[in-house]
N, C-alpha and C positions, 0 to 999 in steps of 0.2 A: 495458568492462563495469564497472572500477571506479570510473570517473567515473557513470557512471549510479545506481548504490548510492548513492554519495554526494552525487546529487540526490537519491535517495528519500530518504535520511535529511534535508535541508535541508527538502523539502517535509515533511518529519513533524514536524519542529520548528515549523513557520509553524504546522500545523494545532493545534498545541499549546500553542502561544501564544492561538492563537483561541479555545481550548474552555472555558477559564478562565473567558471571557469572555461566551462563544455557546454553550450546550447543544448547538446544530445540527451543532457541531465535533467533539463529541466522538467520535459515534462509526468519523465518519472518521479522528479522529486515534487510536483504540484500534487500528480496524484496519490501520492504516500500520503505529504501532509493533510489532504483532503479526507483520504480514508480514515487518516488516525487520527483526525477531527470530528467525523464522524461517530467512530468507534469511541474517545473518549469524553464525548458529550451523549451519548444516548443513553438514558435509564433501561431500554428493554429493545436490544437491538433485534428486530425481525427481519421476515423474508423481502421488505419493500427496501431495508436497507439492505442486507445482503445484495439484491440486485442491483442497488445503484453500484453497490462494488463492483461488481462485477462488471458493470457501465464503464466503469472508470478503468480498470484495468484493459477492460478492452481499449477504449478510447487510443490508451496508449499503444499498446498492443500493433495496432492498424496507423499510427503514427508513426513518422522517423525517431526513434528515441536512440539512445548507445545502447541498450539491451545488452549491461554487463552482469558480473557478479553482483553486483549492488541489487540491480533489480528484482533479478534473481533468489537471492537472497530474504527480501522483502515478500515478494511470492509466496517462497515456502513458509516463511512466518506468518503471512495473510492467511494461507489456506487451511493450516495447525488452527490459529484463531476460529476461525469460522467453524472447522468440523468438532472443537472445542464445544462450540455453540450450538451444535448441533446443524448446520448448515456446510452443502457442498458447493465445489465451484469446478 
């Protein structure tokens, strides 16, 4: 599980890199950083956080973002994490 954290933060840094650069990045890279603020400040992450995730992913989701690999990416490491924890998305 801790290897997997520590893809989502690597994929948050690549998005971060992009958004400097590419408007489209940002605001998948706001909500990565947010998530994996989340996830790594919570002692006992539950279903009111799982939903905010899911808030945030959507957020973007329903926004213009670049929706590349990157995000993608982040995704399938979000959703491992979560069913890890016993939570679906």
């Amino acid at each position: 599980m801790e290897e997997i954290f520590r893809g989502m933060v690597s994929v948050c840094e690549y998005l971060e890199r992009f958004s400097i650069t590419k408007p489209l990045f940002v605001p998948e890279y706001l909500a990565a950083k947010a998530i994996n603020e989340m996830i790594g400040s919570t002692q006992r992450f539950n279903h009111q956080h799982a939903s905010k995730v899911c808030d945030i992913v959507n957020e973007v989701e329903n926004a213009e973002h670049y929706d590349g690999s990157g995000w993608f990416d982040y995704k399938i490491r979000l959703r491992r994490w979560l069913e890890l924890n016993g939570f679906t998305i």
